[in-house]
ZAKE-333180 format. One record per residue (C-alpha): residue number from 0; x, y, z. Coordinates in pm, 1 decimal. Layout:
BEGIN
<r><i>NUM</i><c1>X</c1><c2>Y</c2><c3>Z</c3></r>
...
This chain:
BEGIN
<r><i>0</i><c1>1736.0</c1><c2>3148.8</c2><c3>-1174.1</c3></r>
<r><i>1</i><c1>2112.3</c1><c2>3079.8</c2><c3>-1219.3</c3></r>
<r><i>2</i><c1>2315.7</c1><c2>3408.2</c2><c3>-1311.9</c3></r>
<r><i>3</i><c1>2404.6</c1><c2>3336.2</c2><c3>-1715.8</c3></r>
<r><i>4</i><c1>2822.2</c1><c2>3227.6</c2><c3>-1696.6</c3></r>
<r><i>5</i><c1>3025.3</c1><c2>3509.2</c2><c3>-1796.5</c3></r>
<r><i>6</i><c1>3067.6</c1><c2>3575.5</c2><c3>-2162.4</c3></r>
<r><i>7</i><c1>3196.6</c1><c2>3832.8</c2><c3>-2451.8</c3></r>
<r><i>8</i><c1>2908.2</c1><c2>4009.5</c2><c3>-2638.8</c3></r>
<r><i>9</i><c1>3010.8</c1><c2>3891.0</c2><c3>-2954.9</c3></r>
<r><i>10</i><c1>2984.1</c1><c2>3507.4</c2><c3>-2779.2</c3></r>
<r><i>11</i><c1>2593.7</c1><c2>3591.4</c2><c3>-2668.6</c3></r>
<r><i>12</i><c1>2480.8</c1><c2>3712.8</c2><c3>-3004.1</c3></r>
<r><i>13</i><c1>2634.9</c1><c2>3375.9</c2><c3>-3164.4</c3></r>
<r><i>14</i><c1>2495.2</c1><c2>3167.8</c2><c3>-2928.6</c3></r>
<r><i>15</i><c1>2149.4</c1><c2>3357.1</c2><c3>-2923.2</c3></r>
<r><i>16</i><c1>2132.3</c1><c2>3297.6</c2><c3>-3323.9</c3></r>
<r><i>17</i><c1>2234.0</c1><c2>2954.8</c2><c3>-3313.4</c3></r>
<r><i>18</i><c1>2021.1</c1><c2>2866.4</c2><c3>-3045.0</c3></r>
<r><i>19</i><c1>2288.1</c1><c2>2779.3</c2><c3>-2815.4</c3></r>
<r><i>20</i><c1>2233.7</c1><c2>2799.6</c2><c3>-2404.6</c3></r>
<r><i>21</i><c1>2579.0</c1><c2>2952.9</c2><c3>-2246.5</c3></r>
<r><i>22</i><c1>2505.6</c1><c2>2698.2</c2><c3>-1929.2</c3></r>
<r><i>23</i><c1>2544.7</c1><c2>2401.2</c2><c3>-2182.3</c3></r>
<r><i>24</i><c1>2937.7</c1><c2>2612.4</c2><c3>-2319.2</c3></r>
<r><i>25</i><c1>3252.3</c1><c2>2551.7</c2><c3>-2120.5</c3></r>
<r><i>26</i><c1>3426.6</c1><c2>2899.7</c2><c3>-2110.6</c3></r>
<r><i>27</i><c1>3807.5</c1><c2>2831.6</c2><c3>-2214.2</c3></r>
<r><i>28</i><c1>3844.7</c1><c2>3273.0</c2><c3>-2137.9</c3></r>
<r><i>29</i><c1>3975.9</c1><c2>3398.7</c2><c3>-1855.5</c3></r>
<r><i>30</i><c1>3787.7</c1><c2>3254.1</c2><c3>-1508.1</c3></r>
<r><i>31</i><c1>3579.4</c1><c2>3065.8</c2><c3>-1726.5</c3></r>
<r><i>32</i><c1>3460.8</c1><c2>3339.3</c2><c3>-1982.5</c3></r>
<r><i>33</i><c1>3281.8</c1><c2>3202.9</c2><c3>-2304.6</c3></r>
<r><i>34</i><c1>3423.6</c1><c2>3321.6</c2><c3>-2613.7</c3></r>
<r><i>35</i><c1>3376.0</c1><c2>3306.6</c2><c3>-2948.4</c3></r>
<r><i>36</i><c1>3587.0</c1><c2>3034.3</c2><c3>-3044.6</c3></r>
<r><i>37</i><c1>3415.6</c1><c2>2803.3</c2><c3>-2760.7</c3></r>
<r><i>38</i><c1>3054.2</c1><c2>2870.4</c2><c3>-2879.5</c3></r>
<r><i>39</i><c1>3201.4</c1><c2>2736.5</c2><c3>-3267.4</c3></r>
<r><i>40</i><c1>3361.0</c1><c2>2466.5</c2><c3>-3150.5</c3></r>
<r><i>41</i><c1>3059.9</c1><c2>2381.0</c2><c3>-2941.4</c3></r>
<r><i>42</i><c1>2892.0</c1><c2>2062.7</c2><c3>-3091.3</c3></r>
<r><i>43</i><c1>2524.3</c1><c2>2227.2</c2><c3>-3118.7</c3></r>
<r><i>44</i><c1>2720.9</c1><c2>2514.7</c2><c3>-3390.8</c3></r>
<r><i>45</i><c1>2612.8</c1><c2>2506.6</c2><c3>-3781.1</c3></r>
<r><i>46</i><c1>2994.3</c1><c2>2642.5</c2><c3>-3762.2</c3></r>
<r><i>47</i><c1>3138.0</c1><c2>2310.0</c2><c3>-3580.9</c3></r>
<r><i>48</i><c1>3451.4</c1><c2>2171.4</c2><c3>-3668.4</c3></r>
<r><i>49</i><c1>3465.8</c1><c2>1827.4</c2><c3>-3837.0</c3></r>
<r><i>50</i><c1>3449.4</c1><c2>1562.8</c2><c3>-3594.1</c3></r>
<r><i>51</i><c1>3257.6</c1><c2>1710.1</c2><c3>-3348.6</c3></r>
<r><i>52</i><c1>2935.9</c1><c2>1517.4</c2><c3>-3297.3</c3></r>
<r><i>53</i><c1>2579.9</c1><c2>1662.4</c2><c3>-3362.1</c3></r>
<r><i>54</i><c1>2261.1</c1><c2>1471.0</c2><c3>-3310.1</c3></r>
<r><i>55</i><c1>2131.6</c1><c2>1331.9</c2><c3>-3644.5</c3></r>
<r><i>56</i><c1>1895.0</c1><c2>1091.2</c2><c3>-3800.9</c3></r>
<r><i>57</i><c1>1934.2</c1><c2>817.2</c2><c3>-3960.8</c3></r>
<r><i>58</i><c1>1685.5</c1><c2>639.6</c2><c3>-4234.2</c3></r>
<r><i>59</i><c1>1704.7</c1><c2>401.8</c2><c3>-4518.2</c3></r>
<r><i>60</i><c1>1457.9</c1><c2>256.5</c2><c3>-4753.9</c3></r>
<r><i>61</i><c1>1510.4</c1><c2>-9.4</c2><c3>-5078.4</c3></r>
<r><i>62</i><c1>1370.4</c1><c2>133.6</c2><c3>-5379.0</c3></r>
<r><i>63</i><c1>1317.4</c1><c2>-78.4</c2><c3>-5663.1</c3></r>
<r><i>64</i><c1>1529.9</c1><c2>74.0</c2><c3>-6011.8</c3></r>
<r><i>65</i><c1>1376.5</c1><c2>-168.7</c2><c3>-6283.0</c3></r>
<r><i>66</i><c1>1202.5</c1><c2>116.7</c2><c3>-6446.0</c3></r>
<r><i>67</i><c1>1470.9</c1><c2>400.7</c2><c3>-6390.8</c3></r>
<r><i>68</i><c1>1726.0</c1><c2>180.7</c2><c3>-6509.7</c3></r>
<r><i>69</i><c1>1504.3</c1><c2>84.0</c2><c3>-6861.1</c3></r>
<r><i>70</i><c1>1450.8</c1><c2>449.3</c2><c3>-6930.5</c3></r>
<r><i>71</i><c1>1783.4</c1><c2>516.5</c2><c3>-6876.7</c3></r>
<r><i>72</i><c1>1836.6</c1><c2>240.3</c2><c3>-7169.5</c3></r>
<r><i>73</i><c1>1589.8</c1><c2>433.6</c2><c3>-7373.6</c3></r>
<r><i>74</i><c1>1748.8</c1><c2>723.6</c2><c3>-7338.4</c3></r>
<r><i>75</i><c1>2065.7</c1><c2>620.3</c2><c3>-7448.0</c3></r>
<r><i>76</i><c1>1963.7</c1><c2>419.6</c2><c3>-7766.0</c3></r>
<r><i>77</i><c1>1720.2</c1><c2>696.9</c2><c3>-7856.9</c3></r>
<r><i>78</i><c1>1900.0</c1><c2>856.9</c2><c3>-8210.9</c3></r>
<r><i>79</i><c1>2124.6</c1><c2>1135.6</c2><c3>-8112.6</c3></r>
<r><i>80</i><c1>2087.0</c1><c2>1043.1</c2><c3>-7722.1</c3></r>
<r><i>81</i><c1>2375.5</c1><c2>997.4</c2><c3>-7450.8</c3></r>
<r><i>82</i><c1>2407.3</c1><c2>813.5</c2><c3>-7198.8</c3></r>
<r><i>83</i><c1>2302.5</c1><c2>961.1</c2><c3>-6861.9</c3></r>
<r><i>84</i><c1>2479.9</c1><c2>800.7</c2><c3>-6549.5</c3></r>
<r><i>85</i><c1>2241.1</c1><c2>630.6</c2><c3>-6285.3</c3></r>
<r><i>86</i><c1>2420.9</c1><c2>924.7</c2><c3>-6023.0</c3></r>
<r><i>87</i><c1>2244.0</c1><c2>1243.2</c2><c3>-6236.2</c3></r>
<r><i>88</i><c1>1893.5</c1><c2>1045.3</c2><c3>-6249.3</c3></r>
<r><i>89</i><c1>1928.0</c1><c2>1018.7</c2><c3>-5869.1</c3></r>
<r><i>90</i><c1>2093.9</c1><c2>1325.3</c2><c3>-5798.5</c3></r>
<r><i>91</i><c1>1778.3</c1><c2>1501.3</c2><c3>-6000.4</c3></r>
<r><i>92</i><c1>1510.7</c1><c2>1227.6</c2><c3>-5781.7</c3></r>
<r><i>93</i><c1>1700.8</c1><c2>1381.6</c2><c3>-5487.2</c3></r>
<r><i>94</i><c1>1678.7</c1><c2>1769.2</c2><c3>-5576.8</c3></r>
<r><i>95</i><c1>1257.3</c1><c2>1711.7</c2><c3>-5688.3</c3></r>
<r><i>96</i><c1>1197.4</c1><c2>1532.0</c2><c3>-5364.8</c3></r>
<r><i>97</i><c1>1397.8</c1><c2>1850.3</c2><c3>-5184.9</c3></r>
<r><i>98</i><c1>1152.1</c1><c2>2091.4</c2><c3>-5348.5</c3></r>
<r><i>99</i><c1>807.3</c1><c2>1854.8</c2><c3>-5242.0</c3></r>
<r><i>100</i><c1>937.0</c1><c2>1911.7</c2><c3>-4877.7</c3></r>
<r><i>101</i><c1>962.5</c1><c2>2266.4</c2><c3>-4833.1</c3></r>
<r><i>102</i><c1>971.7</c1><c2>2250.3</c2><c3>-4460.4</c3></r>
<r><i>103</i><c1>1259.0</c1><c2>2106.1</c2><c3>-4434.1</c3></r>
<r><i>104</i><c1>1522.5</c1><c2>2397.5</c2><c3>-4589.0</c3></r>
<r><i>105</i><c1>1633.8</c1><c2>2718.9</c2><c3>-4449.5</c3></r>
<r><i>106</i><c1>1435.8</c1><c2>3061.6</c2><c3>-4585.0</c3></r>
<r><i>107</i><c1>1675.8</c1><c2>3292.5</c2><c3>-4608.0</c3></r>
<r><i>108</i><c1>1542.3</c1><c2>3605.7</c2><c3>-4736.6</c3></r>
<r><i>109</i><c1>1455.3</c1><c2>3642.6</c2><c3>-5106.0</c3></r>
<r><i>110</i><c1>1467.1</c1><c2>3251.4</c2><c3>-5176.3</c3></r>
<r><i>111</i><c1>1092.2</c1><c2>3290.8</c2><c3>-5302.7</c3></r>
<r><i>112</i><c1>811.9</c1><c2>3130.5</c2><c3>-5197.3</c3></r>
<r><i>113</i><c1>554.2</c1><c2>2872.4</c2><c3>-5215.7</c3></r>
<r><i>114</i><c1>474.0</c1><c2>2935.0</c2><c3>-5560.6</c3></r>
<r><i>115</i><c1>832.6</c1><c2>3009.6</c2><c3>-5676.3</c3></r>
<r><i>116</i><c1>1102.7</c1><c2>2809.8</c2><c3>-5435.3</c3></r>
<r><i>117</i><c1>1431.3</c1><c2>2868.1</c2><c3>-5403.3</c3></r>
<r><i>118</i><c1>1609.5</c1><c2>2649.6</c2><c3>-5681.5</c3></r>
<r><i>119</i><c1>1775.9</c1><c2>2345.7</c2><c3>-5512.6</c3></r>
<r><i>120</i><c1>2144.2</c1><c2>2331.5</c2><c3>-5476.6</c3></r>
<r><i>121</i><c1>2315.7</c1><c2>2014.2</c2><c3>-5425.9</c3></r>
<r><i>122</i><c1>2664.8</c1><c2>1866.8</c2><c3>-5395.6</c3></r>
<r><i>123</i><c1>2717.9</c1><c2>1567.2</c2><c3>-5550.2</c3></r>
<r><i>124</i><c1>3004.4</c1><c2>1303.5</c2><c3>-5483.4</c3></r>
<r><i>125</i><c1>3087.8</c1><c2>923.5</c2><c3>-5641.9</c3></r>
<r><i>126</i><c1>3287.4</c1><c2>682.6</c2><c3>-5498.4</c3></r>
<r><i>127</i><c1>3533.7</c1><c2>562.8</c2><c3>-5596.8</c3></r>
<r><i>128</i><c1>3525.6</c1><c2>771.2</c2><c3>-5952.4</c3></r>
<r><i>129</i><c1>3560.5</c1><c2>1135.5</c2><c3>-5778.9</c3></r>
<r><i>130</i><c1>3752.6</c1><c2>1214.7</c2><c3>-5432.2</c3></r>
<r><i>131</i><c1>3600.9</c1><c2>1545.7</c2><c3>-5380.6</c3></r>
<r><i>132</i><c1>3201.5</c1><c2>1687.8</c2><c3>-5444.0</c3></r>
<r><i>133</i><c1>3076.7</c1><c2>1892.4</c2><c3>-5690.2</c3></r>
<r><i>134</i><c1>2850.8</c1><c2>2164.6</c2><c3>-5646.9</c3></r>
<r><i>135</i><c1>2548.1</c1><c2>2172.9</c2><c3>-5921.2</c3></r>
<r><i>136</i><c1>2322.8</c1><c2>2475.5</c2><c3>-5873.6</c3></r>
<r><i>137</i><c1>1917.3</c1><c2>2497.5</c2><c3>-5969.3</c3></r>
<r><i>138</i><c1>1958.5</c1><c2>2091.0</c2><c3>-6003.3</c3></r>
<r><i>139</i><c1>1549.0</c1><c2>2072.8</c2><c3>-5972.6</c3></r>
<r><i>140</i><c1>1524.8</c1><c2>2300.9</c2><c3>-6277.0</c3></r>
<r><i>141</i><c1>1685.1</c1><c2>2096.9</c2><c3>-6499.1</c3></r>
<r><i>142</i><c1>1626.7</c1><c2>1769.0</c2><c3>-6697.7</c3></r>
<r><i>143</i><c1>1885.4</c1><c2>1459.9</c2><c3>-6718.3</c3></r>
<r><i>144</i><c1>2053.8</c1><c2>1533.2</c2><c3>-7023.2</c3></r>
<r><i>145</i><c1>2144.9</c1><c2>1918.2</c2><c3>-6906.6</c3></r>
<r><i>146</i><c1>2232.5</c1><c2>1740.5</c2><c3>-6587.4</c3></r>
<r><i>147</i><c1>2452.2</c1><c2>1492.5</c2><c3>-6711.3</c3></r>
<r><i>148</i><c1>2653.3</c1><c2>1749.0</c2><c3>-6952.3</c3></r>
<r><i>149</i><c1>2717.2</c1><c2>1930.7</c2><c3>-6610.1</c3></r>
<r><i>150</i><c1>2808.9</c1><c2>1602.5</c2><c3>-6403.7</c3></r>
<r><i>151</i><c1>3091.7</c1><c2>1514.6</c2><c3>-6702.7</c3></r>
<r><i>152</i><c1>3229.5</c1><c2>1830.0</c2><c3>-6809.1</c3></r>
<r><i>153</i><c1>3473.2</c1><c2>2022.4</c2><c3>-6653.4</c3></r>
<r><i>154</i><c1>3419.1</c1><c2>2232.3</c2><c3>-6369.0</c3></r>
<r><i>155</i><c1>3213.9</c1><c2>2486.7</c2><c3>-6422.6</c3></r>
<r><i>156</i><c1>3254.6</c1><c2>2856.5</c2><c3>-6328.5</c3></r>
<r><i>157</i><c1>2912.8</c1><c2>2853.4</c2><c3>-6182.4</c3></r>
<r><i>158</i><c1>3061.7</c1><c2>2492.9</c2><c3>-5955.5</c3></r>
<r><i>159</i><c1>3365.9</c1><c2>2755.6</c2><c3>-5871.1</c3></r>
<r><i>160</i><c1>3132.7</c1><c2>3056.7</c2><c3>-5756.2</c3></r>
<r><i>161</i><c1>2957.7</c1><c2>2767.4</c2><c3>-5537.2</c3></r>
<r><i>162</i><c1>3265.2</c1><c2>2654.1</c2><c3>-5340.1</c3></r>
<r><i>163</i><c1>3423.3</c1><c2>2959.5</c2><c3>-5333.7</c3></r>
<r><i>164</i><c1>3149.8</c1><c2>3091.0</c2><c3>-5101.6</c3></r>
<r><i>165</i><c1>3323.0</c1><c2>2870.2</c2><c3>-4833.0</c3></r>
<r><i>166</i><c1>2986.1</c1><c2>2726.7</c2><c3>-4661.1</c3></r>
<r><i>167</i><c1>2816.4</c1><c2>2409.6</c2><c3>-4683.0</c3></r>
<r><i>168</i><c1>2608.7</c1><c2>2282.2</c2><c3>-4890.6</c3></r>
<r><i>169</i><c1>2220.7</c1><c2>2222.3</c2><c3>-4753.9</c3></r>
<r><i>170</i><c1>2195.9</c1><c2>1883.7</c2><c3>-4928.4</c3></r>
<r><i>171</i><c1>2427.0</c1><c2>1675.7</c2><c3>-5045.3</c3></r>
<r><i>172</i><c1>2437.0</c1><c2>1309.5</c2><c3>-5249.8</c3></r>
<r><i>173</i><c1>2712.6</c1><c2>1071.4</c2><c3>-5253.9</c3></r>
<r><i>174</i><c1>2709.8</c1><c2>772.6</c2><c3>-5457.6</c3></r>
<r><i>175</i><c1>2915.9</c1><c2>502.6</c2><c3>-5392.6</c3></r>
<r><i>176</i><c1>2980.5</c1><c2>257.7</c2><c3>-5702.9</c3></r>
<r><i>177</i><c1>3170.2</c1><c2>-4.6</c2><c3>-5545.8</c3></r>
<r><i>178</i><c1>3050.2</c1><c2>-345.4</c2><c3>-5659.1</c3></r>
<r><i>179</i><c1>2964.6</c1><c2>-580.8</c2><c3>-5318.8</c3></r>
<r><i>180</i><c1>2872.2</c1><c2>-283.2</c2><c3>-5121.7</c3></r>
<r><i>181</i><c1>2485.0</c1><c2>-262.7</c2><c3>-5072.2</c3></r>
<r><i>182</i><c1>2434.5</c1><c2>35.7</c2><c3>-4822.7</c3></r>
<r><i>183</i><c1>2659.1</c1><c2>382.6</c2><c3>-4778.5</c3></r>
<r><i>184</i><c1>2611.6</c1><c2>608.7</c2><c3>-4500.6</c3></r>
<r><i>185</i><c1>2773.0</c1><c2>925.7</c2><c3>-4625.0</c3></r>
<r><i>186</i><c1>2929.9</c1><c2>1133.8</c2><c3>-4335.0</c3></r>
<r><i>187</i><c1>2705.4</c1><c2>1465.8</c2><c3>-4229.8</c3></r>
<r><i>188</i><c1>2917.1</c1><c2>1752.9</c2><c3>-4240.5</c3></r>
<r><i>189</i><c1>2877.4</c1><c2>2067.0</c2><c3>-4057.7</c3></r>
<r><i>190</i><c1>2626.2</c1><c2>2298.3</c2><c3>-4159.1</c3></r>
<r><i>191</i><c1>2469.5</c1><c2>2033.6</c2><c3>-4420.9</c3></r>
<r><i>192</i><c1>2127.2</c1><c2>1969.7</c2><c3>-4367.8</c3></r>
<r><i>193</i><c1>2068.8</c1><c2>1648.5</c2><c3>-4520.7</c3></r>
<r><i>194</i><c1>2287.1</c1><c2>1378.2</c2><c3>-4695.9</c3></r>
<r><i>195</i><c1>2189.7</c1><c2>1133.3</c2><c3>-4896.1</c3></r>
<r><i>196</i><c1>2327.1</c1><c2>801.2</c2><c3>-4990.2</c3></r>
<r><i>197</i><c1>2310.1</c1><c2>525.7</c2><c3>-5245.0</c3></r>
<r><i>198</i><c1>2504.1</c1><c2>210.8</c2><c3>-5387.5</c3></r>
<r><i>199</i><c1>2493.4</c1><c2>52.1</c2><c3>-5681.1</c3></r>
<r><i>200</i><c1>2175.2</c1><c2>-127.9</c2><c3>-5774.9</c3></r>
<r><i>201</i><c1>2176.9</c1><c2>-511.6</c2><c3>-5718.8</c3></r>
<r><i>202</i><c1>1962.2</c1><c2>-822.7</c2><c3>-5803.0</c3></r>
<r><i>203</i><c1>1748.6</c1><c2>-927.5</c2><c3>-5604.0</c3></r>
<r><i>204</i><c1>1364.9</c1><c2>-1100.7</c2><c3>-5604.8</c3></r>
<r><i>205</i><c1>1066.8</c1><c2>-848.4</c2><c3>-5588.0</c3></r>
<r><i>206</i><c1>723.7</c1><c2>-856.6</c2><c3>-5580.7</c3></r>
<r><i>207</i><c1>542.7</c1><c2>-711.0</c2><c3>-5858.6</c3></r>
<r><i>208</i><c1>150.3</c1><c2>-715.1</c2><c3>-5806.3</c3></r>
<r><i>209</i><c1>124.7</c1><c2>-1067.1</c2><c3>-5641.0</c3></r>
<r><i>210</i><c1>394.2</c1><c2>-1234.8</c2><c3>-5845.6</c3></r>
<r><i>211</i><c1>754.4</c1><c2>-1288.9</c2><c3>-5748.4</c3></r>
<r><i>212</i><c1>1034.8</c1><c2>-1241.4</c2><c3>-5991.3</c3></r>
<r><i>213</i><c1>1350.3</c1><c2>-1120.2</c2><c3>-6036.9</c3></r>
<r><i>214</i><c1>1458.4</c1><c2>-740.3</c2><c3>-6025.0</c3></r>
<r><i>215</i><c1>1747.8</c1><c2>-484.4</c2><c3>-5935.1</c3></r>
<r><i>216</i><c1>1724.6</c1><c2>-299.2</c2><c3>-5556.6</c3></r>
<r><i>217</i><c1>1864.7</c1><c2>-16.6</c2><c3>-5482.4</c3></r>
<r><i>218</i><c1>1952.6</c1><c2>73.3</c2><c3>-5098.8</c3></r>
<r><i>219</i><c1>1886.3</c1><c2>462.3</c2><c3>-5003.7</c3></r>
<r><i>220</i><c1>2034.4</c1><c2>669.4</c2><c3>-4698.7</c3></r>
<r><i>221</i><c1>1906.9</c1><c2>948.0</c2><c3>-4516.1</c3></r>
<r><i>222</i><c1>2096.4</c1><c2>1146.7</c2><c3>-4271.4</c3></r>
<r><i>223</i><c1>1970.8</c1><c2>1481.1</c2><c3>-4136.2</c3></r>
<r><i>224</i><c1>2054.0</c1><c2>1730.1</c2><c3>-3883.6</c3></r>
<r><i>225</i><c1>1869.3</c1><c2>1668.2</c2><c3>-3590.0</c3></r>
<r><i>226</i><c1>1891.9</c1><c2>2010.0</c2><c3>-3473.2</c3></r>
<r><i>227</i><c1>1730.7</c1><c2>2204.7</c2><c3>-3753.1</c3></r>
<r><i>228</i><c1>1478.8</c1><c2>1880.8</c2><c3>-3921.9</c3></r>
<r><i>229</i><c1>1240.7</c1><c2>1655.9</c2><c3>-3771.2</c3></r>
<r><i>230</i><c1>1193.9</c1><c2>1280.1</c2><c3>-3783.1</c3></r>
<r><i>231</i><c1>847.0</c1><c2>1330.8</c2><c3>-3958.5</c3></r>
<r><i>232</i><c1>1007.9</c1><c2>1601.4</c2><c3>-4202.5</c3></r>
<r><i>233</i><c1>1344.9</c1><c2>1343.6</c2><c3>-4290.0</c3></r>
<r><i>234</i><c1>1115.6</c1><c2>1038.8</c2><c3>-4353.0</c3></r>
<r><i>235</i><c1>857.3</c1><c2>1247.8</c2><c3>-4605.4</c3></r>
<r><i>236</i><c1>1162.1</c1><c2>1339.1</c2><c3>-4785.9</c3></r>
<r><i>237</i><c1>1312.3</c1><c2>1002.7</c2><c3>-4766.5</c3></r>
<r><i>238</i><c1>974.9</c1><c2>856.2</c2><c3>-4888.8</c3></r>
<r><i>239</i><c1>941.2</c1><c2>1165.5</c2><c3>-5225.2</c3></r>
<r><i>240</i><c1>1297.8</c1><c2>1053.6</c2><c3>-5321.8</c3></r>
<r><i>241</i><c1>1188.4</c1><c2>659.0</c2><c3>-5333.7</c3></r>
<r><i>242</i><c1>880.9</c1><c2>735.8</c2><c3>-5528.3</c3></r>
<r><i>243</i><c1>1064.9</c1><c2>931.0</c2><c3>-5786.2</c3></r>
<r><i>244</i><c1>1320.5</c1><c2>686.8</c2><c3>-5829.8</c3></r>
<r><i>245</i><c1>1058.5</c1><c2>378.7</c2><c3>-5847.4</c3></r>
<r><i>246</i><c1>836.2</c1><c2>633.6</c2><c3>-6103.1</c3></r>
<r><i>247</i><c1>1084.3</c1><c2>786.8</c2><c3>-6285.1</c3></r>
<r><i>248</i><c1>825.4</c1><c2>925.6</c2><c3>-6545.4</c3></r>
<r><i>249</i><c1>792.0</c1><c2>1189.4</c2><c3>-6317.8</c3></r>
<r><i>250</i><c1>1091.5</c1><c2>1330.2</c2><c3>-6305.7</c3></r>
<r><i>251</i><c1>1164.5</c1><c2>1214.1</c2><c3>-6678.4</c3></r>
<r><i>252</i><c1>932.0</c1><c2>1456.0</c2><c3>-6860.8</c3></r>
């Protein structure tokens, strides 16, 4: 066995938490010491600076929006209903198909348990409408009109609390509303487990039962950390998020 390269303590309990082997680290210390700066800048670090690469997957599925999009309509002619942008009904498909795939999120202590998860926290971007995300807490514990009045009013103190704690978000959803682009690939930053992506819905033929006809598609994104998620783990979620968007009731009651 190789003698482990020479290292500060404080470098070896970073790397041991993080999973990191020293042999992969080049020591920038004197004669070649590891240090704590190189085991954060090293690519396999939650702490990683942006830029650096980390192994991810990549996955994408059309979902078909007819239905969303006509209760959406509902809502919003209903007397004394709002209109609830197509961003909260996926941001809340998003945060219910989080909670059907528990294995996928960290269990930090006192984040409850199988019959009482963690509440789902989620930062939200649109393109071109927003430049920065917005953090929305508990997002799978609350319906599209609460949603909504969260999305569109000023930021919150509870949004505040959730950036001020200066880590990233698990998940996050970025929406881009440009008309002519079909697919968005939101960037993976450090530390986030999962982003998802979406574009604005477009026409295009689908089949419903064995007829052909005309409908709106809507292209979805998936990209996960590779390091901390699985393939089989990033495609169930992938494939909960479709099915809530293509049966909204589900998420609608």
């Amino acid at each position: 066995t190789e003698p482990a390269p020479p290292s500060t303590a404080l470098a070896r309990r970073l790397a041991k938490r993080a999973g990191i082997a020293l042999g992969s680290v080049q020591g920038s210390g004197f004669h070649g010491r590891i240090t704590r700066e190189d085991i954060e800048r090293s690519p396999l670090s939650p702490n990683a600076p942006a830029g650096t690469f980390s192994p991810s997957l990549r996955l994408e599925a059309d979902c078909q929006v007819d239905a969303l999009m006509e209760i959406l309509a509902h809502l919003e002619q209903d007397p004394g209903g709002s209109a609830i942008p197509l961003e909260v009904a996926l941001l809340r498909a998003t945060a219910l198909g989080i909670r059907e795939t528990p294995e996928i999120r960290r269990k930090p202590v006192g984040a409850g348990d199988a019959t009482d998860p963690a509440p789902v926290d989620i930062a939200l971007s649109t393109h071109p409408a927003a430049e920065e995300s917005r953090g929305l807490r508990g997002v799978d514990r609350k319906g599209f009109a609460a949603l909504s009045a969260e999305w569109t009013a000023p930021g919150s103190a509870e949004q505040a609390d959730m950036h001020a704690e200066n880590s990233p978000p698990e998940f996050a959803l970025a929406h881009m509303g440009v008309e002519g682009v079909d697919r968005y690939w939101p960037p993976l930053e450090p530390g986030t487990l999962v982003s998802v992506g979406t574009a604005r819905p477009r026409p295009q033929p689908v089949l419903r039962g064995e007829a052909v006809g005309a409908g709106y598609v809507l292209s979805l994104t998936l990209c996960a950390d590779a390091r901390a998620i699985d393939p089989p783990g990033a495609a169930r979620l992938l494939a909960r998020i479709r099915r809530l968007i293509e049966q909204p009731l589900e998420m609608a009651l």
